[in-house]
C-alpha positions as a Python dict, from the first residue, in 0.01 Angstrom:
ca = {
    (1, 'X'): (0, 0, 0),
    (2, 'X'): (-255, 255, 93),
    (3, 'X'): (-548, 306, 298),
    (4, 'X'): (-417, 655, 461),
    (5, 'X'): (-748, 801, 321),
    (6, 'X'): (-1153, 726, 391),
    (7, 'X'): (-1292, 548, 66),
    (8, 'X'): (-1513, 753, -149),
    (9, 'X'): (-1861, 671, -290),
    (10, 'X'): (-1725, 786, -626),
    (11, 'X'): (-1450, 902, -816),
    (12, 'X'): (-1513, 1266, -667),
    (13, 'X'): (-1571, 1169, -332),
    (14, 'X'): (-1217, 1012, -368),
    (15, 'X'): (-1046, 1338, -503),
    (16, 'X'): (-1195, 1533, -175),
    (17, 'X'): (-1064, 1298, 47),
    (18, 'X'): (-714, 1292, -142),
    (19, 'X'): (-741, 1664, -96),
    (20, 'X'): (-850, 1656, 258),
    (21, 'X'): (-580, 1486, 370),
    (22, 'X'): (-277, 1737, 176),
    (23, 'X'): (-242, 1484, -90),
    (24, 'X'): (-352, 1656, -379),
    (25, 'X'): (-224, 2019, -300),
    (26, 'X'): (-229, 2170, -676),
    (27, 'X'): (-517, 2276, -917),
    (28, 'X'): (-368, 2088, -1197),
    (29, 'X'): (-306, 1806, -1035),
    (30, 'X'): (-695, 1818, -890),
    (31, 'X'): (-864, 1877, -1223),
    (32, 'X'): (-679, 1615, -1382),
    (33, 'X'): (-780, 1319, -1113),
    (34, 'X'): (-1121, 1450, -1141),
    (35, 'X'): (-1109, 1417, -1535),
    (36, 'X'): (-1023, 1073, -1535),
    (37, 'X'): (-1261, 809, -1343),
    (38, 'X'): (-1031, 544, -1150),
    (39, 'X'): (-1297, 371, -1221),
    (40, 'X'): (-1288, 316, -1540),
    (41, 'X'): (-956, 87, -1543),
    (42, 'X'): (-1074, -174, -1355),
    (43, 'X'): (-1219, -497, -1479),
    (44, 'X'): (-1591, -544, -1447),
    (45, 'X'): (-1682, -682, -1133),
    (46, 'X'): (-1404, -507, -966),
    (47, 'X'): (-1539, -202, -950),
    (48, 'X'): (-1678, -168, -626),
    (49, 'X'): (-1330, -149, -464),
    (50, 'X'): (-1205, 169, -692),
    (51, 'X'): (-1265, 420, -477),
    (52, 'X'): (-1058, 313, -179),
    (53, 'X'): (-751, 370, -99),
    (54, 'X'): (-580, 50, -200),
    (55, 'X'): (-362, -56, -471),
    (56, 'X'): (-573, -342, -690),
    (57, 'X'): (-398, -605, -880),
    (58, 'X'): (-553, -889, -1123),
    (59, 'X'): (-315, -1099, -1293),
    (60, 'X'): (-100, -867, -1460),
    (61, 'X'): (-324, -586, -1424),
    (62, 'X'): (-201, -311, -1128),
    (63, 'X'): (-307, -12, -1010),
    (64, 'X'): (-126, 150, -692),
    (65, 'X'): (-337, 322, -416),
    (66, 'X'): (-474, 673, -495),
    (67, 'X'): (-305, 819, -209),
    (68, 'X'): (78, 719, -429),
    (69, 'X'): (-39, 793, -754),
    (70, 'X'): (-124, 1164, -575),
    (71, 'X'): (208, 1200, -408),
    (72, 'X'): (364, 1074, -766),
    (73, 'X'): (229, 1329, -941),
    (74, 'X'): (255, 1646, -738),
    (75, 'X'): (680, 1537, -692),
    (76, 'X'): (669, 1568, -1082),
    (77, 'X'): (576, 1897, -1087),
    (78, 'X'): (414, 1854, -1430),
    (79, 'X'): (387, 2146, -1682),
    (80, 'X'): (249, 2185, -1995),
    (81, 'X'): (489, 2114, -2306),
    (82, 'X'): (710, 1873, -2122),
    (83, 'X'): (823, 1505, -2210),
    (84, 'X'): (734, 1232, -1999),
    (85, 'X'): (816, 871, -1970),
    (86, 'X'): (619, 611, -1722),
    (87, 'X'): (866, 276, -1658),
    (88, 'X'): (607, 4, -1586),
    (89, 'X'): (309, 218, -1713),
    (90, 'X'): (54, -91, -1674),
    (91, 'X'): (-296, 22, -1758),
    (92, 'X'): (-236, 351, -1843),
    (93, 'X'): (-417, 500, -1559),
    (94, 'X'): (-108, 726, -1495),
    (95, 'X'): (-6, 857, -1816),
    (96, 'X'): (-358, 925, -1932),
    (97, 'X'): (-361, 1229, -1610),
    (98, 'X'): (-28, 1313, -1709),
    (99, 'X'): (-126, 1403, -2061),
    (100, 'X'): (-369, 1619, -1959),
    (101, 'X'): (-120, 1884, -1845),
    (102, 'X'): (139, 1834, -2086),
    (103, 'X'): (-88, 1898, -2348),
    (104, 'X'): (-161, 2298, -2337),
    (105, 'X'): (135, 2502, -2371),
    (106, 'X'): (3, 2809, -2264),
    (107, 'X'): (-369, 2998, -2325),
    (108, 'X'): (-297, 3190, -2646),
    (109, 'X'): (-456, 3528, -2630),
    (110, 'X'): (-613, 3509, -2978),
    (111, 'X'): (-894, 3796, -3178),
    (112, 'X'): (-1242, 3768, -3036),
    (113, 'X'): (-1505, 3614, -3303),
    (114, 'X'): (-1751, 3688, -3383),
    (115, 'X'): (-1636, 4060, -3411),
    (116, 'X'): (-2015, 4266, -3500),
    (117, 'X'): (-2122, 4209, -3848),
    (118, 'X'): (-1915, 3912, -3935),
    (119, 'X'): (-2079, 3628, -4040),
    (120, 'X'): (-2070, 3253, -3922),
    (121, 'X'): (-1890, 3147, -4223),
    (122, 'X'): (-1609, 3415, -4216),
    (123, 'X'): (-1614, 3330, -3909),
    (124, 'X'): (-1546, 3002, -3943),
    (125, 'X'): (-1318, 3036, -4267),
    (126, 'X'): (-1065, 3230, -4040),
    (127, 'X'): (-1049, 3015, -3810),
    (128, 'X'): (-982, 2738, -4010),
    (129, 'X'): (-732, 3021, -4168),
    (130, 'X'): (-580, 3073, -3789),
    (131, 'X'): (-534, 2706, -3764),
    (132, 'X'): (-410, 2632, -4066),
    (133, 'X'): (-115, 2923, -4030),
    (134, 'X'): (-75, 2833, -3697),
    (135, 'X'): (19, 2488, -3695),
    (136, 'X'): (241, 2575, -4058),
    (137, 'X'): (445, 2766, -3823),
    (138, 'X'): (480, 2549, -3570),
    (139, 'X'): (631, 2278, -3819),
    (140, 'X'): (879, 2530, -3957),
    (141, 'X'): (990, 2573, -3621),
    (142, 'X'): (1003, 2227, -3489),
    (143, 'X'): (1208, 2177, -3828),
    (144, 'X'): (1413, 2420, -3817),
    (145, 'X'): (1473, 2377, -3439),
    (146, 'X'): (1656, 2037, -3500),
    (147, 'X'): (2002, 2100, -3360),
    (148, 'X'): (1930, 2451, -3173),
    (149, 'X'): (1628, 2672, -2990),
    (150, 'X'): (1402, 2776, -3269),
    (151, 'X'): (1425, 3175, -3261),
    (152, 'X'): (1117, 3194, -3339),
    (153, 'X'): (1020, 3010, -3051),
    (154, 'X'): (1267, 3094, -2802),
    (155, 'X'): (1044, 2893, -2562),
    (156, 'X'): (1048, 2587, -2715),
    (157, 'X'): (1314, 2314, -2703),
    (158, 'X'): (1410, 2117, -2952),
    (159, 'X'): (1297, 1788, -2804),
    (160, 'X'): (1002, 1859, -2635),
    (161, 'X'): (780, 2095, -2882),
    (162, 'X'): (504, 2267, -2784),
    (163, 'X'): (208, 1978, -2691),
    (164, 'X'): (481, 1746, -2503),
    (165, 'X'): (558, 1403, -2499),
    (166, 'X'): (416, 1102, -2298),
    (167, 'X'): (565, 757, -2384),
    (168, 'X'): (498, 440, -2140),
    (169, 'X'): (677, 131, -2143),
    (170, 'X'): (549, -200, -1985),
    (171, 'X'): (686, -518, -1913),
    (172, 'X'): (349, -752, -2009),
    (173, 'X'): (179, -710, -2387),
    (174, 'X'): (-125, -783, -2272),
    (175, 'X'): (-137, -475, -2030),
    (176, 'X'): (-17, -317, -2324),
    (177, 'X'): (-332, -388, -2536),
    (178, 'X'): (-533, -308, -2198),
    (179, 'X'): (-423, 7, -2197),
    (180, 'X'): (-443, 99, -2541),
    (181, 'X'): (-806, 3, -2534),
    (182, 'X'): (-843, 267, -2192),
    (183, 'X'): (-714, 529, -2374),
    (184, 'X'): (-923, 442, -2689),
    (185, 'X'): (-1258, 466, -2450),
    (186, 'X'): (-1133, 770, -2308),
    (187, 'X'): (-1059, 928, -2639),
    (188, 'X'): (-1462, 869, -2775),
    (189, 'X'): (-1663, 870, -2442),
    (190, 'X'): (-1540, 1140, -2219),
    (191, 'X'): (-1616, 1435, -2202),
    (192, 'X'): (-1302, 1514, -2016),
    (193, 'X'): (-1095, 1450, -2359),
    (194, 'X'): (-1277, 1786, -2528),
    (195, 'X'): (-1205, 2001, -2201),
    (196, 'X'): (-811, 1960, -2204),
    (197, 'X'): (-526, 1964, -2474),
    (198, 'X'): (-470, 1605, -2441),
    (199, 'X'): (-66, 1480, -2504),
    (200, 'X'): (-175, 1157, -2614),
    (201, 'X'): (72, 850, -2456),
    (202, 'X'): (261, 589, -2682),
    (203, 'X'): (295, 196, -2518),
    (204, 'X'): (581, 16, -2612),
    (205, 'X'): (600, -373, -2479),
    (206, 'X'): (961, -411, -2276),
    (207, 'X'): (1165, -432, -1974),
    (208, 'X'): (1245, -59, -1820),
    (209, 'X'): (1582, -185, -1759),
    (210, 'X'): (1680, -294, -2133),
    (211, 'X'): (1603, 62, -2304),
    (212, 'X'): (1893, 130, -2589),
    (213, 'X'): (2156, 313, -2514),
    (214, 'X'): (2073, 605, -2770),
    (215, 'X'): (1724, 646, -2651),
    (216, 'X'): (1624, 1039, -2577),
    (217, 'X'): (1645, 1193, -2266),
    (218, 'X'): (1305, 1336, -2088),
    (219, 'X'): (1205, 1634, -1861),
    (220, 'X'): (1010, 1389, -1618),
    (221, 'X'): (1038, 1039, -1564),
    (222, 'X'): (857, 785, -1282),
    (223, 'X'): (893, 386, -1221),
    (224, 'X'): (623, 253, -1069),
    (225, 'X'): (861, -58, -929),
    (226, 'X'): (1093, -110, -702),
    (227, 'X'): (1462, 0, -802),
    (228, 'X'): (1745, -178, -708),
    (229, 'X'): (2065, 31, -532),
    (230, 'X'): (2298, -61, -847),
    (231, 'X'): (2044, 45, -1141),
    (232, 'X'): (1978, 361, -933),
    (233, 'X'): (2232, 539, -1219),
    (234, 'X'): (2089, 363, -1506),
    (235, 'X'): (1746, 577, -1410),
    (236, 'X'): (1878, 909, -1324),
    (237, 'X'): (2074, 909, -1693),
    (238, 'X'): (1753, 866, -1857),
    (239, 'X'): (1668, 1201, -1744),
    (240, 'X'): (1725, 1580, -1890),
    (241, 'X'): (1953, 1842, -1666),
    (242, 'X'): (1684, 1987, -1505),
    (243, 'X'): (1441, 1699, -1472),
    (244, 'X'): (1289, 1515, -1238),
    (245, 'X'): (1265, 1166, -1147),
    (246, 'X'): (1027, 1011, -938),
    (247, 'X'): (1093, 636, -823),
    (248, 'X'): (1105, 376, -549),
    (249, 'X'): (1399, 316, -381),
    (250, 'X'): (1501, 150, -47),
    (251, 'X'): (1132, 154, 55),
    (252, 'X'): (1088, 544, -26),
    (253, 'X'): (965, 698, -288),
    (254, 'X'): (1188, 924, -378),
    (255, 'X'): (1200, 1290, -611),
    (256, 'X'): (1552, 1337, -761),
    (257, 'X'): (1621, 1618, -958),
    (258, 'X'): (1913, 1628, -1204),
    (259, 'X'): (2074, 1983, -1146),
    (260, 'X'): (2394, 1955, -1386),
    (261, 'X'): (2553, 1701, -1613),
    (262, 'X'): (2703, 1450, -1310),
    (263, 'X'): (2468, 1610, -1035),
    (264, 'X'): (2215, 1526, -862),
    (265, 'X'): (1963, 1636, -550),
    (266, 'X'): (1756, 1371, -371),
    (267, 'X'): (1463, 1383, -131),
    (268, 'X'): (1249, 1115, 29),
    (269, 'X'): (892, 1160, -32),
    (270, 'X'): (684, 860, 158),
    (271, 'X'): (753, 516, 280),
    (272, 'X'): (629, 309, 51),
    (273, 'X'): (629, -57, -28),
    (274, 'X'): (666, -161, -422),
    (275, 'X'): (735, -499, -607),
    (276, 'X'): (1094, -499, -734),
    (277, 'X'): (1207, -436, -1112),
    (278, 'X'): (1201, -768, -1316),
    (279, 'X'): (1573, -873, -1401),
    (280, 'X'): (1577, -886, -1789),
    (281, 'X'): (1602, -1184, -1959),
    (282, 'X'): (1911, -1295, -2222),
    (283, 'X'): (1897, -1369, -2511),
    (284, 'X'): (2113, -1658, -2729),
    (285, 'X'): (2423, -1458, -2695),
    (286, 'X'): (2406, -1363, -2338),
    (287, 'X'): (2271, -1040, -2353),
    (288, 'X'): (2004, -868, -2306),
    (289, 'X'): (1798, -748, -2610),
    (290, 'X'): (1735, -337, -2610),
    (291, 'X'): (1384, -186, -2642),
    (292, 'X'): (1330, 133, -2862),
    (293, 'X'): (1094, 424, -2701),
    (294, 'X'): (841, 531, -2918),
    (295, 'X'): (984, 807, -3159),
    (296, 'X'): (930, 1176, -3064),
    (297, 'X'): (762, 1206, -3433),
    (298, 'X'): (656, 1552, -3548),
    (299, 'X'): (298, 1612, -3566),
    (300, 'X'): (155, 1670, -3958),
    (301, 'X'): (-8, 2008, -4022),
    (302, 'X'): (-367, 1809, -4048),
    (303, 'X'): (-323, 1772, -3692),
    (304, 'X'): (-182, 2045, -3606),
    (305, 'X'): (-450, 2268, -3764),
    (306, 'X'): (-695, 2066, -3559),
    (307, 'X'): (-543, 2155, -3238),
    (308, 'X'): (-526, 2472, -3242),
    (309, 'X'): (-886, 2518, -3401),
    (310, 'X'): (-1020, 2308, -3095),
    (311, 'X'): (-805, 2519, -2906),
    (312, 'X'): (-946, 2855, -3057),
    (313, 'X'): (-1309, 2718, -2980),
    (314, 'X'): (-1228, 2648, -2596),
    (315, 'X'): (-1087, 2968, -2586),
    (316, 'X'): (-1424, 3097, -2693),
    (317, 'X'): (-1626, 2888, -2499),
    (318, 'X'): (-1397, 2993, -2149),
    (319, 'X'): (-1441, 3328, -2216),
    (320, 'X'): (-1768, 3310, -2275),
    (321, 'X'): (-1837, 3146, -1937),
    (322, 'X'): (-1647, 3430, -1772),
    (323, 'X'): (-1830, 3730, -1920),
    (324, 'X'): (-2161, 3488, -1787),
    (325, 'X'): (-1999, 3473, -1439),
    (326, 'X'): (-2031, 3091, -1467),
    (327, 'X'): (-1763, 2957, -1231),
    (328, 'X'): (-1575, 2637, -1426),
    (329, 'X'): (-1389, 2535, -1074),
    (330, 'X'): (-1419, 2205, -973),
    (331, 'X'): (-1716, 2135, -713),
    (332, 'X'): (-1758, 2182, -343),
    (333, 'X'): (-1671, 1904, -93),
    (334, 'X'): (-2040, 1752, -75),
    (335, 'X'): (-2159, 1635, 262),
    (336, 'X'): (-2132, 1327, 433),
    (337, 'X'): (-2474, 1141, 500),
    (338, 'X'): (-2462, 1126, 885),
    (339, 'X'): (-2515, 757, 1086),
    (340, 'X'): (-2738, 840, 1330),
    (341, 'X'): (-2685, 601, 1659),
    (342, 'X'): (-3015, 531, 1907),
    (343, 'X'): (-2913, 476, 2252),
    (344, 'X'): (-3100, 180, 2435),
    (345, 'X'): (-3197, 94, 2770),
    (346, 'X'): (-3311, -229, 2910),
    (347, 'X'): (-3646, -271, 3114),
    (348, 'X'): (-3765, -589, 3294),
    (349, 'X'): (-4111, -694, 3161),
    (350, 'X'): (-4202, -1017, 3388),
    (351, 'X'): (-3887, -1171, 3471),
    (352, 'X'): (-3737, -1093, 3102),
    (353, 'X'): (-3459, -782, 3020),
    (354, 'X'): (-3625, -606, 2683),
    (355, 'X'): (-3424, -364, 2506),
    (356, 'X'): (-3647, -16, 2445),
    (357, 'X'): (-3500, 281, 2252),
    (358, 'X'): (-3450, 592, 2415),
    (359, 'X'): (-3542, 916, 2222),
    (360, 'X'): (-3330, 1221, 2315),
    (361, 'X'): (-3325, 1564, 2242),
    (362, 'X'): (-2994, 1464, 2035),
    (363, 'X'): (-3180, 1223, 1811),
    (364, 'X'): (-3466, 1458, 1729),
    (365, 'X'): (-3228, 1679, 1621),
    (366, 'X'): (-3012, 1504, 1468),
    (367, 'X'): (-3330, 1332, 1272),
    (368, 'X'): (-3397, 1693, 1198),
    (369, 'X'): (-3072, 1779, 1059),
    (370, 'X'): (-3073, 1413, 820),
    (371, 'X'): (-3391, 1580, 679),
    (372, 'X'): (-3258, 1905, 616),
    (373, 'X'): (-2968, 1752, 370),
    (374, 'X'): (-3207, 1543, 229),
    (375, 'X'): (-3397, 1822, 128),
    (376, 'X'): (-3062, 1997, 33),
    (377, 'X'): (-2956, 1700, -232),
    (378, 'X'): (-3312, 1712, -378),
    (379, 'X'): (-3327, 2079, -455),
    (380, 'X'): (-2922, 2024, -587),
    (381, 'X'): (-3056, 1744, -820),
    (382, 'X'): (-3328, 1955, -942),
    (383, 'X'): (-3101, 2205, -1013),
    (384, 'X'): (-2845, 2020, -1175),
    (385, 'X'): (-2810, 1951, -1511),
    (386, 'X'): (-2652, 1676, -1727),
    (387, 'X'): (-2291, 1786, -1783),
    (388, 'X'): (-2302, 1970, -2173),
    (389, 'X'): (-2020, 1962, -2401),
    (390, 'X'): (-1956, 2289, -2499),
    (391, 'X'): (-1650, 2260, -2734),
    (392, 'X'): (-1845, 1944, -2923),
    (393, 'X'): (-2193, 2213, -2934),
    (394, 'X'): (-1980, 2440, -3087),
    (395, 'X'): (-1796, 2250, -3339),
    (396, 'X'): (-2159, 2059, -3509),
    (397, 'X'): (-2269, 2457, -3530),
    (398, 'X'): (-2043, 2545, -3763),
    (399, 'X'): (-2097, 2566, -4127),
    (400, 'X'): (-1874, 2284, -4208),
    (401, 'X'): (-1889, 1929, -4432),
    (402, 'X'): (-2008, 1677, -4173),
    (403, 'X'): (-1629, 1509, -4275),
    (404, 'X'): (-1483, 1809, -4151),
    (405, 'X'): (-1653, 1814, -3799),
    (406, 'X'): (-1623, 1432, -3742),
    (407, 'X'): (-1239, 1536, -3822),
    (408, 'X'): (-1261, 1821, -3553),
    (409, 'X'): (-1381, 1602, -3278),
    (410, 'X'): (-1193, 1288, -3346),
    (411, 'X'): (-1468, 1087, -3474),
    (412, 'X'): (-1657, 1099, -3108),
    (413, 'X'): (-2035, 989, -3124),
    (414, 'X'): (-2124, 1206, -2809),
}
């Protein structure tokens, strides 16, 4: 399945093409497909072919075509605090983007530091101060929101708190571990990871179709396999009044949105061509065994502390960039290199046809237009420097224990 768009030289080229052709139509959606390089989740040797439009599959390893995973997550209508959960979330490819918008609430409007006069250190003592009272609170409400809205937090459910929830299950462990190690390399090597609030995902190893019967409900749930007509219900109870699910049915992907306690509202999104659910397995005494989601755990006030002091940095750091007029909006469409095409005519030499080329008016100028862009991407590179990360420059300024910083950028090396 795929191939509705041009292939792209790199992950970028791929996200103007998707964009191009209407199927990334959101911001969110855009900045999160640029964050994360398709790239980067397939095997070596493989690479060459992750830029196209085409689903790519190696042993148990599967990645559907960019143009689905688009459509997927603009019908999810993603915001930032929700719970997700991915049935059949193979290498993690999916529920990495996800996390990237479930992970920032909102942009809390917060005091401006350095105020004149104060110091780097009380600078940095109250915002370790901020974070520390700031993510106190946010336990006491998550705590004391257990069986109602917090009124503190009228905002907030219950269930979801307020950096969201991103749990995968898969059917094959070993995709599992893949995955796990994907989201490990994103976590130390991009760059991306210190520009967002990142929801992190959970794995669990299990069949979709064996989930207990007591598990939670969630705001947003896809299945990236086939559904069969008769577990059609089983999926839309695993969602919240209010949610959406996103799934394949009867060759159509399809959004359904759960709009009271035995209602429903369906709408076809694409034809679309999926492998079907695997049937689960029995066990000794006939039935199948159930699989437990990942727990919806609160987070401790270590990490919470940290999040909102890397959130009080970026805060900075944005409007910072603002007052410098320094645009943070994803980059232009850059242009195609042109094939230029040199018509030939044939002249008899002796008693021999010889092809000759032809030079035209239209090649010269179109010779002269090749050199203009060439001259165009060489002044660009010039200009262009190696991406900096601002939130990480930031953090190793501060007068901190070198403990305390590796703590405040999870341990990254770059």
């Amino acid at each position: 399945m795929g191939g509705a768009v041009s292939a792209g030289e790199d992950n970028d080229d791929l996200i103007d093409n998707l964009k191009e052709a209407q199927y990334i139509r959101t911001e969110r959606v855009e900045q999160a497909f640029r964050a994360i390089d398709r790239g980067d989740y397939y095997l070596e040797g493989y690479r060459d072919n992750a830029y196209k439009d085409l689903a790519w599959k190696h042993g148990n390893i599967h990645l559907s075509a960019p143009c689905i995973y688009s459509e997927v997550m603009e019908a999810l209508k993603l915001q930032p605090g929700l719970s997700f959960l991915n049935l059949g979330s193979g290498t993690g490819y999916l529920s990495t983007m996800v996390g990237l918008i479930l992970g920032h609430l909102h942009r809390q409007r917060i005091p401006r530091f350095p105020a004149p006069g104060l110091s780097a250190e009380l600078w940095t003592l109250r915002i370790l101060q901020a974070g520390q009272q700031a993510g106190y609170l946010i336990m006491q409400c998550l705590l004391h929101a257990s069986s109602s809205v917090c009124t503190r937090c009228p905002s907030l459910s219950p269930a979801q708190g307020p950096f969201g929830i991103n749990h995968g299950i898969e059917l094959h462990s070993d995709v599992v571990e893949y995955a796990k190690e994907k989201l490990e390399s994103f976590i130390k090597n991009s760059d991306s990871f210190d520009k967002f609030e990142f929801c992190e995902p959970a794995f669990v190893v299990g069949n979709c179709l064996q989930i207990a019967s007591d598990s939670h409900q969630y705001d947003r749930v896809y299945c990236g396999a086939g559904v069969q007509k008769d577990h059609e219900h089983y999926m839309k109870i695993l969602l919240k009044v209010g949610g959406i699910l996103v799934m394949p049915i009867e060759d159509q992907l399809t959004q359904i949105m759960r709009t009271g306690q035995n209602t429903w509202e369906s709408k076809n999104i694409l034809a679309v061509s999926f492998a079907p659910l695997v049937q689960p397995s029995k066990n000794d005494n006939g039935k199948p065994d159930s699989v437990g989601l990942p727990p919806c755990a609160v987070r401790n006030l270590q990490d919470l502390a940290r999040i909102y002091i890397r959130r009080t940095l970026r805060n900075f750091i944005n409007d910072e960039m603002q007052a410098k007029g320094i645009s943070q909006r994803a980059p232009p469409k850059r242009k195609r290199k042109r094939v230029k095409q040199r018509i030939n005519t044939y002249v008899f030499v002796g008693n021999q046809l010889i092809p000759q080329p032809l030079d035209s008016e239209e090649d010269e100028k179109m010779e002269e237009d090749e050199e203009g862009e060439e001259r165009e991407r060489g002044e660009t590179q010039k200009l262009e420097e190696p991406p900096q990360n601002l939130l990480r420059e930031k953090i190793m300024r501060l007068p901190l224990p070198e403990s305390l910083k590796a703590y405040l950028t999870y341990f990254r090396e770059k």
